[in-house]
N, CA, C and O atoms as CSV, one atom per row, in Angstrom:
chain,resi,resn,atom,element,x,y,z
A,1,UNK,N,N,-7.383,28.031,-30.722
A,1,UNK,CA,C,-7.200,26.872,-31.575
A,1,UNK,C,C,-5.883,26.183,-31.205
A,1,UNK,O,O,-4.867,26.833,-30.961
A,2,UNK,N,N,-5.938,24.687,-31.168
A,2,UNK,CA,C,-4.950,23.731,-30.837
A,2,UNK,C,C,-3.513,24.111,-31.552
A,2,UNK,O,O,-3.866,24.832,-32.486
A,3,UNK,N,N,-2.634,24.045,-31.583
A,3,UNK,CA,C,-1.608,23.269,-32.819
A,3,UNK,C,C,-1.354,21.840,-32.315
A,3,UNK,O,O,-1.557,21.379,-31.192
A,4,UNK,N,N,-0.843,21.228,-33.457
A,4,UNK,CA,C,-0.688,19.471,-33.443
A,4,UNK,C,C,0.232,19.365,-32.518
A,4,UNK,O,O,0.541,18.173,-32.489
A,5,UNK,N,N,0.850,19.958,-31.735
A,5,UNK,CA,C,1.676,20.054,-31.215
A,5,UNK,C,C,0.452,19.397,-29.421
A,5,UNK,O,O,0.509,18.282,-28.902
A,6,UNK,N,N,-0.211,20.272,-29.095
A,6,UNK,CA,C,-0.860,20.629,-28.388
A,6,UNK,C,C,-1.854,19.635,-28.431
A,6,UNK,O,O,-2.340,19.167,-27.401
A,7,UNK,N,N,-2.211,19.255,-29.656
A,7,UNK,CA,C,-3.557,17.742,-29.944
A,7,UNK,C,C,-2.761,16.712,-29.398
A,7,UNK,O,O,-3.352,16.042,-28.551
A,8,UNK,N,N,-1.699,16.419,-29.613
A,8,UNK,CA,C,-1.100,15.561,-29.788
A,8,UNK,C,C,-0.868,15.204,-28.067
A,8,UNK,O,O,-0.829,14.050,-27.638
A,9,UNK,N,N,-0.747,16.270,-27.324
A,9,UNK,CA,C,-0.414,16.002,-25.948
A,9,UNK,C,C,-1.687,15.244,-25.294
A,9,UNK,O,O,-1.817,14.156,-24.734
A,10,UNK,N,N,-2.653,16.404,-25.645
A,10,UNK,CA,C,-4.353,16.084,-25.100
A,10,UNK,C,C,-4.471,14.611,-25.239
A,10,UNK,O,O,-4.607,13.847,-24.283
A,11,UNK,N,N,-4.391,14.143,-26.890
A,11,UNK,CA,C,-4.534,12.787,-26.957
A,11,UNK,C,C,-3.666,11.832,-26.028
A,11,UNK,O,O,-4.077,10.746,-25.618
A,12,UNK,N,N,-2.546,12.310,-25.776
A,12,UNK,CA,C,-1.992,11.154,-25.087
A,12,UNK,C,C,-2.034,11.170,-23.642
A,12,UNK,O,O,-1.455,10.257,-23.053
A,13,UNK,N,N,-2.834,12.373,-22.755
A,13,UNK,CA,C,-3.314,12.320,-21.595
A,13,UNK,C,C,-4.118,11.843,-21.579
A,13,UNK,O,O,-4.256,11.164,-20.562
A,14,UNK,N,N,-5.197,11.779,-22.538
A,14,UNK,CA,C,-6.680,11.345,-22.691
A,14,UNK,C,C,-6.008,9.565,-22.558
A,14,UNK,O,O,-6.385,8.984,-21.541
A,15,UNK,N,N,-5.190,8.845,-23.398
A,15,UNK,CA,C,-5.026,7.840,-23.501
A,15,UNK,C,C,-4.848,6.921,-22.091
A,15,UNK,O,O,-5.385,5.864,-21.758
A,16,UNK,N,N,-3.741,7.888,-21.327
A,16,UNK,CA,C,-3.907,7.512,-19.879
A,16,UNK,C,C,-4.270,7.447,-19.069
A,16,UNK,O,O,-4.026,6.687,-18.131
A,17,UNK,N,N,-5.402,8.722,-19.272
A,17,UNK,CA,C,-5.916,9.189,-18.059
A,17,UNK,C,C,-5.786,9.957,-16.993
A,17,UNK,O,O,-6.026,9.831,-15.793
A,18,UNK,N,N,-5.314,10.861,-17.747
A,18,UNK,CA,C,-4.983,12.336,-17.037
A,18,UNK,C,C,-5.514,13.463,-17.811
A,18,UNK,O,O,-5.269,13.729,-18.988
A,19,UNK,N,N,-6.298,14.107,-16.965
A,19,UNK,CA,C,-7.121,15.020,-17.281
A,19,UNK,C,C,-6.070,16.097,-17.781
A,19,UNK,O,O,-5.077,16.173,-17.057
A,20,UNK,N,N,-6.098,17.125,-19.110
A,20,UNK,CA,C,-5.708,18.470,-19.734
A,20,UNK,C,C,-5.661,19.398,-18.755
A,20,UNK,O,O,-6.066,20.416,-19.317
A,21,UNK,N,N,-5.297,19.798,-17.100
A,21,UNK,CA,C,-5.828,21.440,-16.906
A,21,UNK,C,C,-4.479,21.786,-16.213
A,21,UNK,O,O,-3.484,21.135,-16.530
A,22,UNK,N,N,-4.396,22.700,-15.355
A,22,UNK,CA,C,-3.236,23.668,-15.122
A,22,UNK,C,C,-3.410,22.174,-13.673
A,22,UNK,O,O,-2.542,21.301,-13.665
A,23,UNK,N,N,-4.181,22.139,-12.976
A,23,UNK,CA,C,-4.391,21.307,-11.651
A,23,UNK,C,C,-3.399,20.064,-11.699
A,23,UNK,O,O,-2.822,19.507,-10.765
A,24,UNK,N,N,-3.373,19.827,-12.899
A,24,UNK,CA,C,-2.664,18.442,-13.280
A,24,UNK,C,C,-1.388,18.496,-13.773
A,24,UNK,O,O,-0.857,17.631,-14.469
A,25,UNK,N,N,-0.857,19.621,-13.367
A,25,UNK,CA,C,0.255,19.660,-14.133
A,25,UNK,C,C,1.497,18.845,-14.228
A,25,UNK,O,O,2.105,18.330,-15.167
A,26,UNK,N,N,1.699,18.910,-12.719
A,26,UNK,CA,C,2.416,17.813,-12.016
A,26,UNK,C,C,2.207,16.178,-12.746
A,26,UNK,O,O,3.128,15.860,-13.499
A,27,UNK,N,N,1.724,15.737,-12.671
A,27,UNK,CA,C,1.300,14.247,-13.242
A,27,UNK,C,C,1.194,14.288,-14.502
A,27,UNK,O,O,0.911,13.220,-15.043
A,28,UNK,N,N,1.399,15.618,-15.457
A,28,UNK,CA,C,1.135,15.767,-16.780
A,28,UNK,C,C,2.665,15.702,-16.806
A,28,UNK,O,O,3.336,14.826,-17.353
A,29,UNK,N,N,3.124,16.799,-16.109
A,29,UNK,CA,C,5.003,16.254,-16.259
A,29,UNK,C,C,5.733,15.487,-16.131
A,29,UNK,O,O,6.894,15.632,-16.514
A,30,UNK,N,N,5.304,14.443,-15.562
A,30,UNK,CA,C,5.494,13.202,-14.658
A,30,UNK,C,C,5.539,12.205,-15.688
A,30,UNK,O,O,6.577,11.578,-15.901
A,31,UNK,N,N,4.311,11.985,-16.451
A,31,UNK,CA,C,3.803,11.326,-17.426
A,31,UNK,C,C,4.274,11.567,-18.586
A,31,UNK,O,O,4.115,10.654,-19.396
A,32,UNK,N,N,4.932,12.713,-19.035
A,32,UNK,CA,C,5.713,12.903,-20.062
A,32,UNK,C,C,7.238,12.742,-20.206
A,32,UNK,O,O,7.936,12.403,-21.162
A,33,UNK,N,N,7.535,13.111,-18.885
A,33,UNK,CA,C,8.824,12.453,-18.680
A,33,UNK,C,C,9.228,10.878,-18.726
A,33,UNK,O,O,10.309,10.421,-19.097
A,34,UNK,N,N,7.793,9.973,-18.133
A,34,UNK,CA,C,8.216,8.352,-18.292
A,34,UNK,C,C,7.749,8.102,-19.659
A,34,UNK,O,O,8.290,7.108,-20.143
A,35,UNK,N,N,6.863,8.727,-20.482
A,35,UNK,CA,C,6.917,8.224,-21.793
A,35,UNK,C,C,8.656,8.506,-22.628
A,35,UNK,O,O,9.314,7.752,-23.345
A,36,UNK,N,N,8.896,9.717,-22.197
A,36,UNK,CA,C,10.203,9.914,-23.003
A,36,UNK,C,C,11.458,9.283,-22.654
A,36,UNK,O,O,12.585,9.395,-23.137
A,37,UNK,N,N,11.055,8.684,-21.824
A,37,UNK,CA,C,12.194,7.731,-21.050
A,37,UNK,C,C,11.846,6.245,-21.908
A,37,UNK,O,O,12.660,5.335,-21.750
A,38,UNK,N,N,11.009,6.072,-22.538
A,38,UNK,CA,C,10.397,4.491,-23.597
A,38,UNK,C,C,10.282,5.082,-24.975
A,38,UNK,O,O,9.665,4.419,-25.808
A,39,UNK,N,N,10.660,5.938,-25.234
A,39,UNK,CA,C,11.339,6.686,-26.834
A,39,UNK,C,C,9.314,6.961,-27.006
A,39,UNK,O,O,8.584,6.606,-27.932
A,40,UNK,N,N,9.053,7.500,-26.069
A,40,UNK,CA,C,7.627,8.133,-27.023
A,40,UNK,C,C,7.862,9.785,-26.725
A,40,UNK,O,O,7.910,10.140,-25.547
A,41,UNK,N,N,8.004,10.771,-27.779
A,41,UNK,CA,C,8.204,11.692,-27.431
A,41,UNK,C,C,6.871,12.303,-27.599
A,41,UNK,O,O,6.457,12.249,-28.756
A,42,UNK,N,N,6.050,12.903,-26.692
A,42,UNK,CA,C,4.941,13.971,-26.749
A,42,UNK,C,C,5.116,14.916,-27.689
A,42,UNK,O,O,4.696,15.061,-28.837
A,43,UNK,N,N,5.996,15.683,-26.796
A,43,UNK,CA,C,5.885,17.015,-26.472
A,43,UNK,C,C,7.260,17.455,-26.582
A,43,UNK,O,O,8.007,17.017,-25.707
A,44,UNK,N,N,7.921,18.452,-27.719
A,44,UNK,CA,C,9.304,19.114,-27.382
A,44,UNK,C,C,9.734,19.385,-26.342
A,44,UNK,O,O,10.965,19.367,-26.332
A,45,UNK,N,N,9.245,19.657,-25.357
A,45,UNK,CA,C,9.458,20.120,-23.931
A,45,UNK,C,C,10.920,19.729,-23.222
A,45,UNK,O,O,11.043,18.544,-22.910
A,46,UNK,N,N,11.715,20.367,-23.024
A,46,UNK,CA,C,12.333,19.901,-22.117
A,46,UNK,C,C,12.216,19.621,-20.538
A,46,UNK,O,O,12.229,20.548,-19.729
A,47,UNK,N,N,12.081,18.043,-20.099
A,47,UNK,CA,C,11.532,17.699,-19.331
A,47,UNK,C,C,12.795,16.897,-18.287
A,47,UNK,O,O,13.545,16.070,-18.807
A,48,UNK,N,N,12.906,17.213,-16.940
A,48,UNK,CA,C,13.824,16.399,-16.337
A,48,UNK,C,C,13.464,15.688,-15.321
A,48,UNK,O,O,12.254,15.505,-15.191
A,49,UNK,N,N,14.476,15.036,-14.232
A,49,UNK,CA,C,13.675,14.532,-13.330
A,49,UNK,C,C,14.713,15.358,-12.518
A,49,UNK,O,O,15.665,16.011,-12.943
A,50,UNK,N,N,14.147,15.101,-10.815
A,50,UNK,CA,C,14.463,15.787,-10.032
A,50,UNK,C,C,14.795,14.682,-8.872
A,50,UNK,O,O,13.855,14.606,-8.082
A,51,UNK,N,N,15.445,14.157,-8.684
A,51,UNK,CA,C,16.152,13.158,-7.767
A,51,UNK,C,C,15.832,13.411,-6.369
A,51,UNK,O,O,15.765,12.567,-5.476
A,52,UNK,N,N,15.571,15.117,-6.245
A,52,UNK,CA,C,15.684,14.780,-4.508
A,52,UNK,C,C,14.207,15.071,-4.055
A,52,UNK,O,O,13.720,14.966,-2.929
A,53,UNK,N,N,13.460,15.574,-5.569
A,53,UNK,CA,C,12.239,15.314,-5.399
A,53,UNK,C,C,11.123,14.203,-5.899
A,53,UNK,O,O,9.903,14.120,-5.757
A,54,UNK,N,N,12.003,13.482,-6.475
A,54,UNK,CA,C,11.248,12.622,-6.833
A,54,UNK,C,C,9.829,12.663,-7.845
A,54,UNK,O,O,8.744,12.094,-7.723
A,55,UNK,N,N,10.363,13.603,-8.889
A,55,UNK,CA,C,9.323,14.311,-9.619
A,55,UNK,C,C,10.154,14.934,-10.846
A,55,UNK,O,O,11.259,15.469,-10.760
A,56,UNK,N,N,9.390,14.752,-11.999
A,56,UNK,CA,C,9.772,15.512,-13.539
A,56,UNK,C,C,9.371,16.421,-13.365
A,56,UNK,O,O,8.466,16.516,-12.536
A,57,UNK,N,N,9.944,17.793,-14.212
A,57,UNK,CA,C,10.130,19.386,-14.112
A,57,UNK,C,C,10.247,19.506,-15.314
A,57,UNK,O,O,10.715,18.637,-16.050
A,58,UNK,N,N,9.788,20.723,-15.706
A,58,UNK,CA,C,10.150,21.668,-17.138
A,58,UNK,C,C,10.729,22.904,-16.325
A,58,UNK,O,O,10.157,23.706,-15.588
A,59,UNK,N,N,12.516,22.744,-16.841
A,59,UNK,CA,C,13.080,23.656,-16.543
A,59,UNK,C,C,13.052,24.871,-16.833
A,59,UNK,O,O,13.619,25.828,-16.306
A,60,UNK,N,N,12.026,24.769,-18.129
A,60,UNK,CA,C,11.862,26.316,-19.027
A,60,UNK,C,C,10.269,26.732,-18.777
A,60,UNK,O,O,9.712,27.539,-19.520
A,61,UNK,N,N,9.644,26.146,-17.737
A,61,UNK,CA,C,8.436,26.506,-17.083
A,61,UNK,C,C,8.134,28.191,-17.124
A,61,UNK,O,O,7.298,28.764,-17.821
A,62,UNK,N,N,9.074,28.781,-16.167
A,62,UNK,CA,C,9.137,29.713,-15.716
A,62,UNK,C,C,9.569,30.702,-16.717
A,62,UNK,O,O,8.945,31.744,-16.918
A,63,UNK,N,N,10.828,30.310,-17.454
A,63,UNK,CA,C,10.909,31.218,-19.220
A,63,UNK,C,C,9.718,32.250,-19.927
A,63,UNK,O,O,8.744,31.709,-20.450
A,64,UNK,N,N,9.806,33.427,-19.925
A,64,UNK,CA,C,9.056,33.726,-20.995
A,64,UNK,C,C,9.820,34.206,-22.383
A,64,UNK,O,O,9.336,35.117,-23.056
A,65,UNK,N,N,10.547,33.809,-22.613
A,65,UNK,CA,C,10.982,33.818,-24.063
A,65,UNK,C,C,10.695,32.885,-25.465
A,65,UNK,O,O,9.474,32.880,-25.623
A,66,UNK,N,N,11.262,32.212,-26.381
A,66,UNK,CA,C,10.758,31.739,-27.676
A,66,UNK,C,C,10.959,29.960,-27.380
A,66,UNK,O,O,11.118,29.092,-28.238
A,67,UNK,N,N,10.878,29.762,-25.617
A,67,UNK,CA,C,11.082,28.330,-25.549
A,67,UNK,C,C,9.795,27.872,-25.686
A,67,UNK,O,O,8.707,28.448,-25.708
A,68,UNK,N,N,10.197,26.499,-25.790
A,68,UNK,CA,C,8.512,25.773,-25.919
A,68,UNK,C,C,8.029,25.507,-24.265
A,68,UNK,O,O,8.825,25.050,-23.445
A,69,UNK,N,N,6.938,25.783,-23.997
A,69,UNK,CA,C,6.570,25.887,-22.385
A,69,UNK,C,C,5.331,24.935,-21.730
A,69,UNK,O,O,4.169,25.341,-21.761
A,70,UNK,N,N,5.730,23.496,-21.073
A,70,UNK,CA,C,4.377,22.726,-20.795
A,70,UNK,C,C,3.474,23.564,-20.020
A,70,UNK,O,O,2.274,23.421,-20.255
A,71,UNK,N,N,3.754,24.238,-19.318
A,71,UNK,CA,C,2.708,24.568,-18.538
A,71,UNK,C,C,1.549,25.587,-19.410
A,71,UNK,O,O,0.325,25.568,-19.282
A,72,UNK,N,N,2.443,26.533,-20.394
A,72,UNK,CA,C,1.840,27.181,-21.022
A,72,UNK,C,C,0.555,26.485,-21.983
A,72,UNK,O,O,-0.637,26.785,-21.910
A,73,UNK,N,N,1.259,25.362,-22.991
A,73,UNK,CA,C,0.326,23.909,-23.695
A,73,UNK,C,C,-1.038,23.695,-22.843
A,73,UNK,O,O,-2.214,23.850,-23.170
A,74,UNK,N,N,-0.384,23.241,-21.512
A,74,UNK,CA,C,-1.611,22.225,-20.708
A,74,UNK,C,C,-2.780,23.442,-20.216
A,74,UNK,O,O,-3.962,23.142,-20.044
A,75,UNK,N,N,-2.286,24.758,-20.037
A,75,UNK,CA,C,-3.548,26.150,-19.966
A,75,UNK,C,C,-4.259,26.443,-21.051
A,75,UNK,O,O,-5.394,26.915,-21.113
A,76,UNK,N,N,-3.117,25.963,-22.385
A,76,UNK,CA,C,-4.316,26.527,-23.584
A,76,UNK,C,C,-5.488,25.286,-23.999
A,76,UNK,O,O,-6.586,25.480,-24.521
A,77,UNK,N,N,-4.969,24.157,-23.651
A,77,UNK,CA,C,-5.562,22.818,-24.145
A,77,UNK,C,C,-6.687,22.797,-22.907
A,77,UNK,O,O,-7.765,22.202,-22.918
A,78,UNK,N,N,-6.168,23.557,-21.918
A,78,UNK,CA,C,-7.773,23.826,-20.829
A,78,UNK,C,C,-8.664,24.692,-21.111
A,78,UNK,O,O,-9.821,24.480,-20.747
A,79,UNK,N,N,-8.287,26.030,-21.923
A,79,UNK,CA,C,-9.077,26.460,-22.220
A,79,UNK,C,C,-10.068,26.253,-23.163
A,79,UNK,O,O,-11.225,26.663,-23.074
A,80,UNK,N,N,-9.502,25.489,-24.236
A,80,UNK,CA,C,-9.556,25.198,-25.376
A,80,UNK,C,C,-11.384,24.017,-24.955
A,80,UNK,O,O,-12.507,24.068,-25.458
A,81,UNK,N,N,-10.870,23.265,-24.012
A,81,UNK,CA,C,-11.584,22.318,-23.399
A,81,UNK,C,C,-12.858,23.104,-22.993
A,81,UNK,O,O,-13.947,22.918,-23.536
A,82,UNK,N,N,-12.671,23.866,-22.141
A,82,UNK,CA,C,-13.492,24.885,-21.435
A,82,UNK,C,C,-14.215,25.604,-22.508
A,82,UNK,O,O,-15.426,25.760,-22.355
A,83,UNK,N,N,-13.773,25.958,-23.330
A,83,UNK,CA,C,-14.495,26.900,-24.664
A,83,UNK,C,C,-15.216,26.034,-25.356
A,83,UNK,O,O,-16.238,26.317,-25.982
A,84,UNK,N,N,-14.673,24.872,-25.259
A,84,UNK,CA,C,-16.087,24.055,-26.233
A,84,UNK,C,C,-16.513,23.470,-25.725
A,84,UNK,O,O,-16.703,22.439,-26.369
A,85,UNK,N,N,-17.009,23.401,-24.442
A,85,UNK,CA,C,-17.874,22.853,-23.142
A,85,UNK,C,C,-19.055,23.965,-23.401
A,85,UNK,O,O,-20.130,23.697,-23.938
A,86,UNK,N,N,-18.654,25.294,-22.914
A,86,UNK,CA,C,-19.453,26.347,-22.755
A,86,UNK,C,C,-20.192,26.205,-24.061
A,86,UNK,O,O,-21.415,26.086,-23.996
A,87,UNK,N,N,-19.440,26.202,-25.561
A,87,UNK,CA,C,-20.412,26.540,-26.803
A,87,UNK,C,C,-21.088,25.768,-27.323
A,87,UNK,O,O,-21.876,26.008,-28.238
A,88,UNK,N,N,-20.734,24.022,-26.465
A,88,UNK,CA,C,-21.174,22.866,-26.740
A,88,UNK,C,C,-20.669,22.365,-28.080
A,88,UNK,O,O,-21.404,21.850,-28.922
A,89,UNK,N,N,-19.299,22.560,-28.228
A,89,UNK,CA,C,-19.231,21.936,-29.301
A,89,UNK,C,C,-17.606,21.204,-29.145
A,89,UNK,O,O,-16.922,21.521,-28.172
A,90,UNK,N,N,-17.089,20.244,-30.150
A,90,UNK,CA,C,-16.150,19.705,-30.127
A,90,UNK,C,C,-14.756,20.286,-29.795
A,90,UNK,O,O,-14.300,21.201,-30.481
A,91,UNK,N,N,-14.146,19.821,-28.861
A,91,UNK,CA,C,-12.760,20.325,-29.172
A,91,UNK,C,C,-11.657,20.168,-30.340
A,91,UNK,O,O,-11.828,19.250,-31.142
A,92,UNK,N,N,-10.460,21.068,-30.492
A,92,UNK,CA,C,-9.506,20.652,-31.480
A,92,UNK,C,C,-9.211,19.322,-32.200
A,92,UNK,O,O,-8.897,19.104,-33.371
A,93,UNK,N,N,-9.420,18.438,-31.076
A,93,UNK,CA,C,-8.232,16.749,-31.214
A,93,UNK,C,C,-9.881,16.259,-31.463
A,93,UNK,O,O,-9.748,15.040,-31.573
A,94,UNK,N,N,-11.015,16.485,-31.575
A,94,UNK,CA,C,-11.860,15.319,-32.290
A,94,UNK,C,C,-11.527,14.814,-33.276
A,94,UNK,O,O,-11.049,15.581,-34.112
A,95,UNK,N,N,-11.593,13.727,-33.544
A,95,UNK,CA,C,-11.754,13.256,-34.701
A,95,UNK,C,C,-10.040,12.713,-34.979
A,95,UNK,O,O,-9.779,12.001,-35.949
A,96,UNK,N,N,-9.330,13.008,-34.328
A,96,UNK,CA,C,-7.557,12.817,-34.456
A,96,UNK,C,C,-7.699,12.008,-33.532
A,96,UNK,O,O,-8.535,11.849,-32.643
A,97,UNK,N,N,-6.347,11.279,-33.990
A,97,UNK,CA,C,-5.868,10.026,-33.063
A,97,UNK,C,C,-4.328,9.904,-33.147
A,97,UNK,O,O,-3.558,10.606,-33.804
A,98,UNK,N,N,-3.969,8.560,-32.107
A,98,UNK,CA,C,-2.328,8.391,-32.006
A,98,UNK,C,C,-2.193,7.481,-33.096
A,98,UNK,O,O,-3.256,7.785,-33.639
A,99,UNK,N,N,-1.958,7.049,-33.463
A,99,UNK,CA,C,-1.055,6.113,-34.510
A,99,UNK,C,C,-0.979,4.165,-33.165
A,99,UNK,O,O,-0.339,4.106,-32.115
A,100,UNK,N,N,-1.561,3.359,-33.578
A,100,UNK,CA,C,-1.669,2.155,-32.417
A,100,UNK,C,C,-0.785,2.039,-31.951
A,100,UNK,O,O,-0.729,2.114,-30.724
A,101,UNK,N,N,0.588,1.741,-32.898
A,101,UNK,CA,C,1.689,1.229,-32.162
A,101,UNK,C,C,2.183,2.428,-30.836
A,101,UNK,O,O,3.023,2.226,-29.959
A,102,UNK,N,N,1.400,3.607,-31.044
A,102,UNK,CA,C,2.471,4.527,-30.097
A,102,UNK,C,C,1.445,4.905,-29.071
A,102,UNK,O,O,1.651,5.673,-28.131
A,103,UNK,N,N,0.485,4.381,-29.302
A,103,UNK,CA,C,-0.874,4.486,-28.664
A,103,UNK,C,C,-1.235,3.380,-27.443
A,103,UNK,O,O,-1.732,3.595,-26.338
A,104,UNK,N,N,-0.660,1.721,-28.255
A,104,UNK,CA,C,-0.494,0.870,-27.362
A,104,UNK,C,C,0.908,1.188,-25.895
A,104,UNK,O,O,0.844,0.989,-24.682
A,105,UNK,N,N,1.561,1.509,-26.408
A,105,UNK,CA,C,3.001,1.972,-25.483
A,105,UNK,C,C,2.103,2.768,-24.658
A,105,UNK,O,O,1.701,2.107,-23.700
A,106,UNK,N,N,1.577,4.142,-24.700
A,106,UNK,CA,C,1.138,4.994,-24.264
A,106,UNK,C,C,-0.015,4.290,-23.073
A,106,UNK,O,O,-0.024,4.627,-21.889
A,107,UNK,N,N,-0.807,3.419,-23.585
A,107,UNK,CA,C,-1.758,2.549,-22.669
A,107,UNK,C,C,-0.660,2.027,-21.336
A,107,UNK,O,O,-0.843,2.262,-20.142
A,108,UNK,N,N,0.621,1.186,-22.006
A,108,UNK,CA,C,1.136,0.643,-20.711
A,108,UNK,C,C,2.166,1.107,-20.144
A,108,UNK,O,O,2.827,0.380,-19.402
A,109,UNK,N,N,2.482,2.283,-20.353
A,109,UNK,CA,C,3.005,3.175,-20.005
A,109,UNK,C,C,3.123,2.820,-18.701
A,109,UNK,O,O,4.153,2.197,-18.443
A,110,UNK,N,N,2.133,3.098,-17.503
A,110,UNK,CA,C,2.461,2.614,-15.844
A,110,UNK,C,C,2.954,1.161,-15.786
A,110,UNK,O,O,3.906,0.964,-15.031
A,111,UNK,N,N,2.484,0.162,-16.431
A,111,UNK,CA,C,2.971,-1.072,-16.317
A,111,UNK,C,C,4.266,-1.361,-16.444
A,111,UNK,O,O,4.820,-2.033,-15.574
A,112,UNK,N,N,4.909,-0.928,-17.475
A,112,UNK,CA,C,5.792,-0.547,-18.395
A,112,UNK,C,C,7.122,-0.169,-17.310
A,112,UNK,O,O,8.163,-0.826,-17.284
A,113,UNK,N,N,6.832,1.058,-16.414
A,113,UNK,CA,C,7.896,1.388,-15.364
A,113,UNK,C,C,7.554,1.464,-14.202
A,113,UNK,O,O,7.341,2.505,-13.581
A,114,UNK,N,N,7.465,0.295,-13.781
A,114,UNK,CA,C,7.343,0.153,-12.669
A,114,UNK,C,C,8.309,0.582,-10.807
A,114,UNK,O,O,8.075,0.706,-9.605
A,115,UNK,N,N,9.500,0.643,-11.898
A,115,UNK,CA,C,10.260,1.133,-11.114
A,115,UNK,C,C,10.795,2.339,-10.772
A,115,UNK,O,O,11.806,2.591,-10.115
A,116,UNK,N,N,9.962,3.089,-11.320
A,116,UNK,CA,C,10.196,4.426,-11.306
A,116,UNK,C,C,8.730,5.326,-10.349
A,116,UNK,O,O,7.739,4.709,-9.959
A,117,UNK,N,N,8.896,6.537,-10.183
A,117,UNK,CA,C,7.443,6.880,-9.718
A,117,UNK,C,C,6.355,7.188,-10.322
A,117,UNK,O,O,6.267,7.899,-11.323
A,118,UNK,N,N,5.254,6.525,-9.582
A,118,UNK,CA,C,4.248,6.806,-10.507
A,118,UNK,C,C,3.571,7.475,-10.640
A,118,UNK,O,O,3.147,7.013,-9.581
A,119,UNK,N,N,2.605,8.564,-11.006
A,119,UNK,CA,C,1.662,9.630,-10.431
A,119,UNK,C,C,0.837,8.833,-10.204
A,119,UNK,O,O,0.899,7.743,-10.774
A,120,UNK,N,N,-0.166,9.111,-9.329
A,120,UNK,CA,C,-1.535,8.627,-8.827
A,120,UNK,C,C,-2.384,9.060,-10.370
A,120,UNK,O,O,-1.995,9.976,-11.094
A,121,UNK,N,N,-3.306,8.401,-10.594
A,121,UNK,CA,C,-4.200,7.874,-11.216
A,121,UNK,C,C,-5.416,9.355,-10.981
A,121,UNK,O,O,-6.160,9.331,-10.001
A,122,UNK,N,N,-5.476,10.619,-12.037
A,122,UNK,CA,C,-6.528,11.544,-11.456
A,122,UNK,C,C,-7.869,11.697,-12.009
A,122,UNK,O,O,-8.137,11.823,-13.203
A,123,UNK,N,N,-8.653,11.675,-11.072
A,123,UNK,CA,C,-10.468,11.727,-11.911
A,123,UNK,C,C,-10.595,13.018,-12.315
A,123,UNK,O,O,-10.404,14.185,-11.973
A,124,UNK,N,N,-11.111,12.121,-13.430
A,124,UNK,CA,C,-11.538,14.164,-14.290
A,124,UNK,C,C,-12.664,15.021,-13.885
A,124,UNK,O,O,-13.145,15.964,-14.513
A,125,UNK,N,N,-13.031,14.517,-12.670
A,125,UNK,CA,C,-13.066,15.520,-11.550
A,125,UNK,C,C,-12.764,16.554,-10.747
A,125,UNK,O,O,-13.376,17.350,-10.034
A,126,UNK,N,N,-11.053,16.202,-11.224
A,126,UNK,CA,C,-9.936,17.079,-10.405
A,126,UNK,C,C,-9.888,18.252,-11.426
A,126,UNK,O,O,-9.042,19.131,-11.257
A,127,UNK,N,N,-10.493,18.295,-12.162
A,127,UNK,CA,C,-10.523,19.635,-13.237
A,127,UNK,C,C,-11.392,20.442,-12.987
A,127,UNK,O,O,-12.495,19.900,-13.048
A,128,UNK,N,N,-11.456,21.805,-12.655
A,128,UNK,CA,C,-12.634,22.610,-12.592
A,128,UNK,C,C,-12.766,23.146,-14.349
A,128,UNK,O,O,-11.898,23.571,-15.112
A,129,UNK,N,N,-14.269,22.899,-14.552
A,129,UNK,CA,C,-14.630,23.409,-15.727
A,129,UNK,C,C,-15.562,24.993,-15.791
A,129,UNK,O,O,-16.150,25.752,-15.020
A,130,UNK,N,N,-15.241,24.871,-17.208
A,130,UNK,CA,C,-16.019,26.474,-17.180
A,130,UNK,C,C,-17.346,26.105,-16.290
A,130,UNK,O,O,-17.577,25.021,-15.755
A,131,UNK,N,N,-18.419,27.667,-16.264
A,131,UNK,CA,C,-20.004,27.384,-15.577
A,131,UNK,C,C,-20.869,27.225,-16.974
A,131,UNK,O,O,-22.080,27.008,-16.929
């Protein structure tokens, strides 16, 4: 089961267009880092950028202690996905939504920073789902 914590992310990948799974992680960090750079905060996460890579990081990725962990979020919100594929039934975030005003931001989000990097655009294809 989700926490709002965790809906709240799904929804705003879903908004952009980036698929929930471990595959995506990269562009899930990416994408959370340029929203929090336009005062939309996701996700507690501490999220940075990386200058000589040219890419946002969760420095507490690798942590297993009482930090809050994206990579850990974006595996359960896959499974979560995956479990109600298989039983055919709804996931957590049905029926929930963003709030417009933070929802519209979230839409132009790429437009929005242009000057910064962008992740490529991924088909939710790039997700392997349960069989």
């Amino acid at each position: 089961m989700l926490n709002h914590l965790q809906i709240g992310l799904k929804l705003a990948m879903d908004l952009i267009g980036i698929p929930v799974c471990v595959e995506n992680y990269r562009e899930i960090c990416d994408a959370v880092y340029h929203a929090e750079q336009m005062g939309i905060y996701i996700i507690p996460s501490r999220i940075e950028w990386d200058w000589q890579k040219m890419r946002a990081y969760s420095p507490r990725t690798q942590e297993r202690c009482f930090s809050h962990n994206l990579r850990d979020d974006v595996a359960e919100i896959q499974a979560e996905i995956n479990g109600s594929l298989r039983h055919g039934v709804k996931d957590d975030s049905f029926g929930c939504k963003i709030d417009e005003p933070v929802a519209e931001k979230l839409r132009n989000l790429y437009q929005k920073a242009p000057e910064v990097y962008v992740p490529p655009r991924i088909s939710p294809s790039s997700c392997p789902l349960a069989p």
